[in-house]
C-alpha positions in Angstrom: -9.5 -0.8 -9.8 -6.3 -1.9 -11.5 -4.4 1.0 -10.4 -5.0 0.9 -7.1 -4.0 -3.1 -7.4 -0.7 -1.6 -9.0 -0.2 0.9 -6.3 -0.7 -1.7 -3.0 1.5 -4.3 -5.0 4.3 -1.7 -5.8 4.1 -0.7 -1.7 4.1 -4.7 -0.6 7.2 -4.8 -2.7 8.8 -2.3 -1.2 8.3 -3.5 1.9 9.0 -6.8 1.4 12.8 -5.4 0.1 12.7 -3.3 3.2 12.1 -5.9 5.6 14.1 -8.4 3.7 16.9 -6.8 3.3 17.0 -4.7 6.6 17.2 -1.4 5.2 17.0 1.9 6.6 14.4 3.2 4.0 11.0 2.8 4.6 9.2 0.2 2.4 6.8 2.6 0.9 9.8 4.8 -0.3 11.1 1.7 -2.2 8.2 1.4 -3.9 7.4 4.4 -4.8 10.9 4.6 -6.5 10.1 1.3 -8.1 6.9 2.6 -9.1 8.9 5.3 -10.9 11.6 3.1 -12.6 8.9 1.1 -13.9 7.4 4.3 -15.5 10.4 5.5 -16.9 11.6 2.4 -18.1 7.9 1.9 -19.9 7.5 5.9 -21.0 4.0 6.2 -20.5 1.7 5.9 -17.4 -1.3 3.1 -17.8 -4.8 5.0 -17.7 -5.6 2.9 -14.9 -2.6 4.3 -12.3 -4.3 8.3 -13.8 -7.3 7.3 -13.2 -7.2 5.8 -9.4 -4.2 8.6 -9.1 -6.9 11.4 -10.0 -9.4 9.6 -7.4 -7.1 9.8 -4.8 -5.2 12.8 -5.1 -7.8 15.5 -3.7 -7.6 13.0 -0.4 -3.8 13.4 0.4 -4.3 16.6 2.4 -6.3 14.0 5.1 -2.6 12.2 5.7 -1.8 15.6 7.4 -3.9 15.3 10.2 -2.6 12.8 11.9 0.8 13.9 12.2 -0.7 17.6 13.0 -2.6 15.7 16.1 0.8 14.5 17.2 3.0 17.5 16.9 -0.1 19.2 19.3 0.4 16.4 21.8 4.1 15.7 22.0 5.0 19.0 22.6 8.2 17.7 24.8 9.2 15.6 22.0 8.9 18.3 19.8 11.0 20.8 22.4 13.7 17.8 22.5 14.4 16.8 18.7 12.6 19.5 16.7 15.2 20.7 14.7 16.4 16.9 13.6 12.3 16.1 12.8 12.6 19.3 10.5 15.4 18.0 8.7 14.0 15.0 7.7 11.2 16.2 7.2 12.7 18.3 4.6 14.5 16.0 3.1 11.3 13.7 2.9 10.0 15.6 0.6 12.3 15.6 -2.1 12.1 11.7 -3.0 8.0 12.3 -2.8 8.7 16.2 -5.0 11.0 14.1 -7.5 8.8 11.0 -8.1 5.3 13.3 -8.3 7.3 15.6 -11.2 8.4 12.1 -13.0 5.1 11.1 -13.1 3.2 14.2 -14.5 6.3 14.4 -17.2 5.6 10.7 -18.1 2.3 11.1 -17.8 1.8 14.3 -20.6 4.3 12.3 -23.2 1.4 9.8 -23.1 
């Protein structure tokens, strides 16, 4: 239960720097690049973060329906800025790609 307390408290932080300091990242991305600093910084990830992280990997595939519900019902939206939301959706990804591949390497060294 201690790595999901370390997750939630790494995403409040983040979006307690967003909000406090008006930036345009979102707070969740702060944290998560937090999240990896502190890794790094301490070379090994505690069992608690691989265990809860194991628990809640198989249910990341779930976060896509939501946004696949609202590309099928803002079609005009999708007609209007589709190629920008593609962009960024792209590069979304690599913060997410970059942080997941930090965290299995830290996580095997331990």
């Amino acid at each position: 239960m201690s790595g999901l307390l370390i997750l939630l408290s790494f995403l409040l932080l983040g979006n307690l720097i967003q909000s406090g300091l008006a930036l345009p990242i979102p707070g969740s991305i702060i944290g998560m690049l937090l999240l990896l600093a502190m890794l790094i910084t301490r070379g090994k990830t505690p069992q608690s973060l691989q265990s809860i992280s194991k628990v809640l990997s198989p249910l990341l595939p779930l976060f896509i329906i939501p946004v696949s519900v609202g590309i099928v019902t803002q079609k005009e939206l999708l007609a209007e800025n589709g190629i920008s939301l593609l962009v960024i959706m792209a590069i979304s990804l690599i913060p997410g790609a970059l942080v997941c591949a930090a965290v299995m390497m830290v996580g095997k060294k331990s």
